[in-house]
Steps between C-alpha positions, in 0.01 A plus 500: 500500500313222666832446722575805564072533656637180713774667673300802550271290687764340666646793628217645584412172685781472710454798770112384546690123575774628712222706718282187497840288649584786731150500654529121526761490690444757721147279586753186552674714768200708618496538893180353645467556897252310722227683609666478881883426624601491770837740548579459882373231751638504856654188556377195696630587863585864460320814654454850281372813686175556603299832581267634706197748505603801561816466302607768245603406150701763278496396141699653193343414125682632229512395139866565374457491122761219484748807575433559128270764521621803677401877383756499203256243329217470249369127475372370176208322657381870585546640188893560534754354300751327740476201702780545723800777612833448496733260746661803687145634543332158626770428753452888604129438544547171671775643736215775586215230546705316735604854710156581551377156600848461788386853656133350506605190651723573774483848513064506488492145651296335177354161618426423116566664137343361259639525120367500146712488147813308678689356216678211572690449156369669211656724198307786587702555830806402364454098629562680886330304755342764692323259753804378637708875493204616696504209749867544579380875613295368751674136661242594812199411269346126393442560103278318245420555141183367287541546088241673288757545159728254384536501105790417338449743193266790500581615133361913610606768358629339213787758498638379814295213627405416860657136482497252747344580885493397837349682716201534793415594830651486817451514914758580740366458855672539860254194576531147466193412349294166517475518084563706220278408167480598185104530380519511095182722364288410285474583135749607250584644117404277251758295298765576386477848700479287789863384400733802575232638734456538930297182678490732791425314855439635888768429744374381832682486811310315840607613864275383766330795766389422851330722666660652792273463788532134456881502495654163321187293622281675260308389194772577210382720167683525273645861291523492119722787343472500154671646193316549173589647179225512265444460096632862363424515099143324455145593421478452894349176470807345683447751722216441601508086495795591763292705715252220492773256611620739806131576635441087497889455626425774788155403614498345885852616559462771804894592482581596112721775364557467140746759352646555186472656147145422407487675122183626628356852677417424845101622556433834591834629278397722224807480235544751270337497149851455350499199683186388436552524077858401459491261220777267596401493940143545648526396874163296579278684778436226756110528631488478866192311489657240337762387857269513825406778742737368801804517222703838505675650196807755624654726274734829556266747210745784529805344271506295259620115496556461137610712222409452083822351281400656163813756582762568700347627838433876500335615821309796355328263220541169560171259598520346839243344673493290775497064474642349838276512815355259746235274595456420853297224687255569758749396716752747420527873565707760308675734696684687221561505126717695291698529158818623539557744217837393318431679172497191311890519502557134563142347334190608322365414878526681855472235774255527798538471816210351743451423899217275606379354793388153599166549669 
């Protein structure tokens, strides 16, 4: 009897040990970036592009759901069950991404598109490198990436698990740029959630201005275009130490335009109660007092930027809402801004579409 209580325990023991190894190793291999890298300098001797006042900038931002997410999918961070589509269906909604983002660039003349949820080489997109697919579309563009999820074993849902990921954020620019850095934000889950989890970061890219009654003898500014994507599924804590970062990142810096998917309702949008009370999402309502008066939020109201994964899409009842906008220097005037309606078809995000001037 008393052996038989001893293997009992033993068995019993052994999942409780094999998490505990599991969990150590995944600490041994945990990626830990530096809270700034640098991810382009110009070389010594070489000359990038400068602008001028007066210039226009046209800028596409479009989070592409690591072509993973498209309107045949419910996402089990949302309340869904699946974590990814099938092969035939991701290279369909890559092949789509990469259409709409050729007839932008050379048919719309894009100067930069900026990209969020680019896997690199992870199981949920079928270990595709969608950085460098996308790239090849568009040979006239400089490109640079900055990570925010490498893992090698996410073990969610434990039906068909997540497993390893690379993936991040990316810039593809017409313009040679001075630098491109990546700005790591601060915070983060706890351990061991911190483990398998985003350490999400701002991607900065530096062009110098000059102003154009002073021609090439002028004093030289300098433009930084930005690309965020923001803490989704916390109490908005994260959220909010983020925001802090950007307002102290921003401050002094006349010629800003910071674009991407913020996980947060830009102020003055009113989202829908559904939205509000989903139990899984709550976008965090960003307080205009809290980034300064000369600062301008742009946002297109009329159609939403982001769609709820808890099902399949269905226009009639699914909740939308909308998460990617802009935030513009003084320095900077917007011109347009639109989403372009796609019906989720390719990601559980539309892309916008913005024109701004250098003043």
């Amino acid at each position: 009897m008393r052996r038989t209580f001893r293997i009992a325990i033993l068995l019993a023991g052994i999942p409780v040990i094999g998490a505990a190894g599991f969990i150590g190793a995944m600490w041994i291999r945990e990626w830990r970036p530096a809270p700034v890298e640098t991810v382009y300098a110009l070389p010594r001797g070489e000359t990038g592009d400068t602008l001028t006042t007066g210039d226009t900038l046209r800028i596409v931002s479009w989070n592409i759901g690591y072509a993973g997410l498209g309107d045949d999918m419910d996402f089990f961070y949302d309340g869904g069950t699946r974590m990814r589509t099938s092969a035939a269906r991701t290279v369909e909604n890559l092949n789509g991404i990469i259409d709409f983002l050729k007839r932008e660039a050379y048919e719309k003349r894009a100067d930069i598109i900026l990209l969020q949820e680019v896997d690199f080489d992870s199981r949920r997109s079928y270990r595709m490198n969608e950085y460098d697919s996308i790239r090849a579309a568009l040979p006239e563009y400089f490109g640079w990436r900055g990570l925010n999820y490498v893992t090698d074993f996410v073990p969610i849902p434990l039906t068909d698990p997540m497993g390893r990921v690379e993936s991040g954020i990316a810039i593809f620019s017409r313009w040679r740029p001075e630098t491109v850095t990546r700005y790591a934000y601060p915070g983060g889950f706890a351990f061991p959630m911190r483990l398998f989890n985003l350490k999400r970061c701002l991607l900065s890219m530096e062009i110098p201005v000059r102003t154009a009654a002073d021609g090439t003898t002028g004093p030289v500014r300098t433009l930084y275009l930005n690309n965020t994507h923001n803490t989704a599924y916390d109490t908005g804590h994260l959220r909010s130490g983020e925001l802090a970062f950007l307002n102290a990142f921003l401050a002094g810096k006349r010629y800003s335009v910071t674009l991407g998917d913020w996980n947060c309702n830009p102020p003055g949008y009113v989202p829908s109660r559904a939205a509000v009370e989903d139990e899984h999402f709550s976008p965090l309502p960003i307080d205009r007092n809290d980034f300064p008066p000369e600062m301008t939020f742009v946002y297109d109201p009329s159609t939403p930027t982001a769609r709820y994964g808890y099902e399949p899409y269905d226009p009639a009842a699914t909740t939308t809402t909308v998460l990617d906008f802009a935030l513009c220097g003084p320095g900077i005037e917007p011109v347009a801004f639109e989403t372009v309606d796609l019906g989720f078809k390719k990601s559980d995000h539309n892309p916008v579409v913005a024109v701004f001037v250098i003043r």
